[in-house]
C-alpha positions as CSV (number, residue, x, y, z in Angstrom):
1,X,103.2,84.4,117.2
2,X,102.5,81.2,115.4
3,X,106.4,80.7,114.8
4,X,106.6,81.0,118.7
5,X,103.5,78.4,119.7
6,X,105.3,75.9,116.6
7,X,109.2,76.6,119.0
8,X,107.4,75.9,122.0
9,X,105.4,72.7,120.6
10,X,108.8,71.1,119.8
11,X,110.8,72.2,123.0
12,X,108.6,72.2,125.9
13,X,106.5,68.8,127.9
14,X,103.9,69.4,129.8
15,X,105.5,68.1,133.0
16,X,108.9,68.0,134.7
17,X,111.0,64.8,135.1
18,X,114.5,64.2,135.3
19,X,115.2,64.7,131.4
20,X,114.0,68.8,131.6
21,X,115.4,71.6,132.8
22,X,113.9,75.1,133.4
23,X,113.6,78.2,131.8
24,X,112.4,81.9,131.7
25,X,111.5,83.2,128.8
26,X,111.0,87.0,129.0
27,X,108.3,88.8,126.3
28,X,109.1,92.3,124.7
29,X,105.5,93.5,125.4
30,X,102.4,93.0,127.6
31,X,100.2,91.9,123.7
32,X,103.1,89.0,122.7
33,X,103.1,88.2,126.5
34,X,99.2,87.4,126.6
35,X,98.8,85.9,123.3
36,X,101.7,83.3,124.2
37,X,100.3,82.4,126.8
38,X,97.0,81.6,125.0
39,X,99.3,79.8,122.5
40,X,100.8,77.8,125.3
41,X,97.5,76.6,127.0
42,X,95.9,75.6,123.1
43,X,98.7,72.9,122.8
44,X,98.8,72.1,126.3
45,X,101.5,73.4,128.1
46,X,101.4,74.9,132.0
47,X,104.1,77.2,132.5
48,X,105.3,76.4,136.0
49,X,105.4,80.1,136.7
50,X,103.8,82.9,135.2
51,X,104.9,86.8,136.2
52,X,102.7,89.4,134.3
53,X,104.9,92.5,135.8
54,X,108.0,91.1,133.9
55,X,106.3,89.2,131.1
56,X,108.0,86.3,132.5
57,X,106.8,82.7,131.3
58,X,108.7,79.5,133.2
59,X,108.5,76.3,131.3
60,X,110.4,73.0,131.5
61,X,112.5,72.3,128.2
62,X,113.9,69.0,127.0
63,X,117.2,68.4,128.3
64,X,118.0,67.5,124.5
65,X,116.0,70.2,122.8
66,X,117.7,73.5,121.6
67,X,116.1,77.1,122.7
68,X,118.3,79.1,120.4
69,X,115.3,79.4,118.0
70,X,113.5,81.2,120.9
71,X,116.2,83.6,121.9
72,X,116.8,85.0,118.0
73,X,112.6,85.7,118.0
74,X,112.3,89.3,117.7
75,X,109.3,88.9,120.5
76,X,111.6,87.5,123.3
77,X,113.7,90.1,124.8
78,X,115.4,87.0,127.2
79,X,115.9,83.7,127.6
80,X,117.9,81.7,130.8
81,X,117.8,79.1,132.8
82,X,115.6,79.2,136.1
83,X,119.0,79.5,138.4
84,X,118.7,78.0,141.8
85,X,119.4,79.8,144.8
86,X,120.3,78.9,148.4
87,X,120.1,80.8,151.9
88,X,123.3,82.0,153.1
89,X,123.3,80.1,156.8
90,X,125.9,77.9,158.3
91,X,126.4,75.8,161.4
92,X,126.6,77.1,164.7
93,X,129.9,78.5,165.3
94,X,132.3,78.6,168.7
95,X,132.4,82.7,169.4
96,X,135.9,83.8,169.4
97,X,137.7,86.2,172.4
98,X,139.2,88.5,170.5
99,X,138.2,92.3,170.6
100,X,139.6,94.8,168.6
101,X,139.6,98.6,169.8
102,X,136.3,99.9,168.4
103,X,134.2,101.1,171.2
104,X,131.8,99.0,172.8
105,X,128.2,100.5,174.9
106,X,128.6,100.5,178.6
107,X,126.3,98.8,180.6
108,X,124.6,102.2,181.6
109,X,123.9,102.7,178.1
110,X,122.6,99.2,177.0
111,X,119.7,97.6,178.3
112,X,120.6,94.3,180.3
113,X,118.1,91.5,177.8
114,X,119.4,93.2,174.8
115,X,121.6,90.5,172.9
116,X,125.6,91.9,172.2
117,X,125.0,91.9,168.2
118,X,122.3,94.7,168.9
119,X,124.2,96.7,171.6
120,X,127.3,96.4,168.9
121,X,125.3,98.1,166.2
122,X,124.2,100.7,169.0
123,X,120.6,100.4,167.9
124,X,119.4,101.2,171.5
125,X,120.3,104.6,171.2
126,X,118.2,104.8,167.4
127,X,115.3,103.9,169.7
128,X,115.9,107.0,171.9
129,X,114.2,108.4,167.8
130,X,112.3,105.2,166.7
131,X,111.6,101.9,167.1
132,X,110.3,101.5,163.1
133,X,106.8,101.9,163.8
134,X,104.8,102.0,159.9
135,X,107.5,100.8,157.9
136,X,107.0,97.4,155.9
137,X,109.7,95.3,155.8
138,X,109.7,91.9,153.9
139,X,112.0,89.2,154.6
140,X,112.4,87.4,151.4
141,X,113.2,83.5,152.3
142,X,111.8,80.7,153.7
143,X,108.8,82.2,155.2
144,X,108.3,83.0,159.3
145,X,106.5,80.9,161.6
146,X,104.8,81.8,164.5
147,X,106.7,83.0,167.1
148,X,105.3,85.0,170.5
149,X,108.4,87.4,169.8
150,X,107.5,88.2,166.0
151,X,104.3,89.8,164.7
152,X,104.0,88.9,161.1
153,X,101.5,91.4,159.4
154,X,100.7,89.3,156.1
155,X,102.8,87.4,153.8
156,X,102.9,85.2,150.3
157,X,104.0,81.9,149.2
158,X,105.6,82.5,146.0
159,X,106.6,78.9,145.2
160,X,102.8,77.3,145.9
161,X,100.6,79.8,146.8
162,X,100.3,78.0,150.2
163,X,100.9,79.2,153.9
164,X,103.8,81.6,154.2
165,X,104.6,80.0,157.2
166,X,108.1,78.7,157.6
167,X,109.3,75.2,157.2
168,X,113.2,75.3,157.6
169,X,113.9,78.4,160.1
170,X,116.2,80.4,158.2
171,X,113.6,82.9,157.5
172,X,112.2,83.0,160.9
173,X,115.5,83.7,162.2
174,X,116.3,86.5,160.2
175,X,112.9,88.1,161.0
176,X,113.6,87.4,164.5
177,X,116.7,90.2,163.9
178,X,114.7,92.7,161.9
179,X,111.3,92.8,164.4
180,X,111.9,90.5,167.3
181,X,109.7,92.2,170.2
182,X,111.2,90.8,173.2
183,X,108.0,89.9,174.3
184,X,109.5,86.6,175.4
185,X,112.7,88.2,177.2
186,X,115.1,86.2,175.2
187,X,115.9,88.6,172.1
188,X,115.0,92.0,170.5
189,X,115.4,92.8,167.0
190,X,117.0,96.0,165.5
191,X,114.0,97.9,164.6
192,X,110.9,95.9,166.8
193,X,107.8,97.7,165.8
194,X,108.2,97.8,161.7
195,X,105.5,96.1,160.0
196,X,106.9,92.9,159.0
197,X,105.7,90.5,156.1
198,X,106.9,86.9,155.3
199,X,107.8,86.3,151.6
200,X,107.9,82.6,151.5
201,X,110.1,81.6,148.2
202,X,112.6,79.5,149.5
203,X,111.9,75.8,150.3
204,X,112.1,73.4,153.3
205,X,115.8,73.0,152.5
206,X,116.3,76.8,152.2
207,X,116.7,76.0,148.4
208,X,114.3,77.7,145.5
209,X,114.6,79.4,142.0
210,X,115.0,82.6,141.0
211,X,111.7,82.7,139.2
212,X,110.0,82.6,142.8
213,X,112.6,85.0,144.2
214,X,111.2,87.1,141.2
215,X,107.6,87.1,141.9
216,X,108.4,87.5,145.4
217,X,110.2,91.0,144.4
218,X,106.9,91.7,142.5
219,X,104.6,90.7,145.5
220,X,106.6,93.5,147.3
221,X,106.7,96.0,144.8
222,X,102.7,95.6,144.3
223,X,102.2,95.5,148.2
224,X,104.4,98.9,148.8
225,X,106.9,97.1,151.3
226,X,110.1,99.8,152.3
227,X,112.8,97.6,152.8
228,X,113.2,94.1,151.5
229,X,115.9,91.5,153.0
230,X,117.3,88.8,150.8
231,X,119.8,86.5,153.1
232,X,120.7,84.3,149.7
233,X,122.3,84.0,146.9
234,X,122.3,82.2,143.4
235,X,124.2,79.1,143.5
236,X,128.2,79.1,141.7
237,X,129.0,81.4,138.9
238,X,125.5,81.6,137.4
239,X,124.2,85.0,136.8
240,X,120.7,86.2,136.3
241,X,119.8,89.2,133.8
242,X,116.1,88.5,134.8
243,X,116.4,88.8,138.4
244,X,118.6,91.9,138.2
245,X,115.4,93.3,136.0
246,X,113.4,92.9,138.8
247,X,115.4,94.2,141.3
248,X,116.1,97.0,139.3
249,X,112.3,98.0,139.0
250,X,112.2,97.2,142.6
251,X,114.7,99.8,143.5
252,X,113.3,102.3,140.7
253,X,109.9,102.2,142.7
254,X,111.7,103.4,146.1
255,X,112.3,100.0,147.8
256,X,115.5,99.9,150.0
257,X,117.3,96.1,148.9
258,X,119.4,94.9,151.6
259,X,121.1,91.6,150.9
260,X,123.8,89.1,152.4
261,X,127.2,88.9,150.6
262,X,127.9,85.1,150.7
263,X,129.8,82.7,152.9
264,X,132.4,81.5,150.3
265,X,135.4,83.0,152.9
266,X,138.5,84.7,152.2
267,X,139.0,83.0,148.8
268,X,136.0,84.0,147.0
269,X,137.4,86.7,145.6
270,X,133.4,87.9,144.9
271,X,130.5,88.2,146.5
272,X,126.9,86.7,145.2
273,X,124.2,88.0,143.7
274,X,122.3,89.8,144.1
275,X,124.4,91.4,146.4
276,X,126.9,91.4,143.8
277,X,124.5,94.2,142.1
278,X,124.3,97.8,142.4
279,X,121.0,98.5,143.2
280,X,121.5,96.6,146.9
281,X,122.9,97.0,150.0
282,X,125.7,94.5,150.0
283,X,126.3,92.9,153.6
284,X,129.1,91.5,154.8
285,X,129.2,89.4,158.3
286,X,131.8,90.1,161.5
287,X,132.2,88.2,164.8
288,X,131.9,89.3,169.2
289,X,135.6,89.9,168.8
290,X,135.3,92.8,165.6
291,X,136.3,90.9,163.3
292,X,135.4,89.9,159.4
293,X,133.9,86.1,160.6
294,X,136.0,83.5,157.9
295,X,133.4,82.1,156.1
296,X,132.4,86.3,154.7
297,X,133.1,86.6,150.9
298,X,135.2,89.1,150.0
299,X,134.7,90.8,146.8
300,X,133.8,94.6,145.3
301,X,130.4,96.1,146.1
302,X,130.3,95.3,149.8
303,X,128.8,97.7,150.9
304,X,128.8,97.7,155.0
305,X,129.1,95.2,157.8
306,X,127.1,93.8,160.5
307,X,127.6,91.0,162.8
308,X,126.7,87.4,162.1
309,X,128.8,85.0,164.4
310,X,127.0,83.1,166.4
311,X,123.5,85.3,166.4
312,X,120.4,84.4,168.6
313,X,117.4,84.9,167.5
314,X,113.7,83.5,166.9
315,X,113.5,79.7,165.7
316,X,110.5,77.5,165.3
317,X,108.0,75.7,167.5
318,X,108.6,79.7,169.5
319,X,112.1,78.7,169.8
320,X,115.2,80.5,170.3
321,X,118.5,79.1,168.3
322,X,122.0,80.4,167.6
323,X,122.9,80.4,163.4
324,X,126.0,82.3,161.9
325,X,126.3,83.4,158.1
326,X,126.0,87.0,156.3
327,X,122.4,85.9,156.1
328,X,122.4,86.6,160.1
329,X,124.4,90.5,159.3
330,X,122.1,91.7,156.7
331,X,118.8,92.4,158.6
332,X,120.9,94.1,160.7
333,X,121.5,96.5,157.9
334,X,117.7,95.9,156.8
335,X,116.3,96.9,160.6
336,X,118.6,100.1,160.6
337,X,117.5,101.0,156.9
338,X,114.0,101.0,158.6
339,X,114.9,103.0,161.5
340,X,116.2,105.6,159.5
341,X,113.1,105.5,157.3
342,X,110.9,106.1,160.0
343,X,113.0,108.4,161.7
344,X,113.7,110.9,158.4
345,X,110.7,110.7,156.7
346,X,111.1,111.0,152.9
347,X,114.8,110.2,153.1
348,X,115.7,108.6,149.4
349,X,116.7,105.1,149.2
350,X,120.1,106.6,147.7
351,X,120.7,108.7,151.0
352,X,120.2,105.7,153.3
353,X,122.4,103.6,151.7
354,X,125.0,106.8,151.6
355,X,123.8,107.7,155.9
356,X,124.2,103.8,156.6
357,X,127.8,103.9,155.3
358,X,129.0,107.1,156.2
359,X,128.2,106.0,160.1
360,X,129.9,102.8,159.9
361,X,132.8,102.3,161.7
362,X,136.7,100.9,160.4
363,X,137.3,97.9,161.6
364,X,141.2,97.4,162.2
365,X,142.8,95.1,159.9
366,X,140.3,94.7,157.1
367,X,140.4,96.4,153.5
368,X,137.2,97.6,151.9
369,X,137.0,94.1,150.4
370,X,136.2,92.5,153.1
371,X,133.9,95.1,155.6
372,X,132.7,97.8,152.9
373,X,132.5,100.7,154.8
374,X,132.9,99.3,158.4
375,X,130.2,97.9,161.2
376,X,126.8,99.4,161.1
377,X,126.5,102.2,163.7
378,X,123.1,103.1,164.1
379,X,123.7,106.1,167.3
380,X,123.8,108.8,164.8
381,X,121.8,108.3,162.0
382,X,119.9,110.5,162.3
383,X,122.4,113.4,162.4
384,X,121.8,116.3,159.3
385,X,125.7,115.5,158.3
């Protein structure tokens, strides 16, 4: 370990400035983990995020020093650089006209203050079954502030330890489509009475790191949340072996992983992690008019579609604003996951994701590229076949 404590010495300040960078260093084993970190505080370095789960240190490196010394050490199973990542919102969009021929609800069968994206998922008739009631969903992002139409039954600040409360919106919004309670008479989410808890790791800018998103994934995995909802994705072409480990265990531990595909449009030709990865529900976004909205990503490993033009939903200050993105279609996907939790106790993960898909429905003019499976139809979830 000495070899270690002489790499880090050389490579790592104590502080950030403009001339480091950050990285996660991953330990083989809990022992090399602990005693590195002892290591670390005798010569005076703070990681800037420590997660004991994953034996995950965070340090800042030198922009001119070299960590290829670290990653041959026979202790370190992984070395990478602390990606950023960035919530999966746009601008408000103009809704288009345009229907295609899937069948809409009636107005006998929808309830008047229900908002179209809900009635076009059908999750008024899931209701009829369950509203959600005991499951724990945690919406992974910027946090969610108080709102008369959200009760928010605990949280964590992953980036500072501070208030979960939000500070951007973003993850208000997307709680707002979860759990809204229509309490207000302005929305109602897709499953209203699941327990929902804020997991503040995104920043005022809707920007963070993966390190946080990690802990964040821990947080939930420790406090035995159902479904977790991740409207972002890790910035360009980077990948991240770290925070598909954690997602990984998170899924291995029972936890449904819903997560927005991207808003790179047609061209993208992928979608972003971590939807990109198996282990999640991959979400892609579609418009009033049934159709894939432009700015989706295409790509393999969609895995299903919900809308996400031009969404109302819970804002700050108790708010209501309109926000379009695949980050507004996946707690579509996330609320129905929880319906269908609480309506088939003990269903696997595995046969929710296959029950979610199966009751989707085509939508005309679209390959499996683009809409997965087809729109999210909630009406018959709950059916044996």
């Amino acid at each position: 370990m000495s070899k270690i404590r002489s790499l880090f010495k050389n490579c790592s300040p104590c502080n950030a400035s403009k001339d480091t960078f950050r990285k996660l260093i991953t330990l083989r084993s809990a022992k090399s983990y602990r005693r590195c970190l002892k290591h670390l505080k005798e010569i005076g370095i703070n990681p800037f995020k420590t997660v004991p789960h994953s034996r995950i240190i965070g340090c800042h490196f030198r922009k001119d020093a070299s960590v290829q010394a670290l990653t041959r050490n026979p202790l370190i199973a992984l070395v990478e650089k602390d990606m950023k990542i960035r919530a999966h919102g746009i601008p408000e969009r103009k809704a288009r006209a345009r229907f295609s021929s899937l069948p809409l609800l009636t107005p006998a069968t929808s309830p008047a203050l229900v908002e179209w994206n809900i009635r076009r998922i059908q999750a008024p008739q899931a209701w009829e079954t369950t509203r959600g009631k005991s499951i724990k969903v945690a919406v992974l992002d910027t946090g969610i502030a108080n709102h008369p139409d959200l009760r928010i039954a605990g949280g964590v600040n992953t980036i500072n330890g501070g208030s979960y409360a939000d500070d951007n919106g973003h993850g208000t919004h997307v709680a707002g489509i979860v759990a809204a309670v229509n309490k207000g008479g302005k929305v109602i989410g897709t499953a209203p009475e699941v327990n929902l808890y804020a997991v503040k790791a995104l920043n005022k800018d809707g920007e963070g790191f993966v390190s946080d998103i990690i802990e964040g994934i821990y947080w939930c995995i420790d406090n035995k949340m159902n479904v977790i909802n991740m409207s972002f994705g890790v910035l360009g072409s980077d990948s991240s072996a770290t925070l598909h480990t954690a997602i990984k265990k998170a899924a291995k531990c029972g936890i449904i992983i819903v997560a927005s595909a991207g808003n790179s449009g047609k061209s993208s030709g992928k979608i972003d992690e971590p939807a990109s990865f198996s282990e999640t529900i991959a979400v892609a976004a579609s418009t009033k008019g049934n159709r894939i909205a432009t700015f989706s990503s295409r790509g393999a490993g969609i895995g299903i579609t919900a809308p996400g033009e031009n969404i109302l939903s819970t804002w700050l200050d108790g708010s209501y604003k309109k926000l379009s993105g695949t980050s507004m279609a996946s707690p579509h996907v996330a609320g129905g996951a929880a319906l269908l939790l609480a309506g088939k106790p003990g269903v696997t993960p595995l046969l929710v994701k296959k029950k979610l898909k199966n009751r989707a429905a085509k939508l005309n003019g679209f390959s499996s590229l683009a809409q997965g499976s087809g729109l999210l139809q909630l009406d018959r979830i709950f059916e044996s076949k």
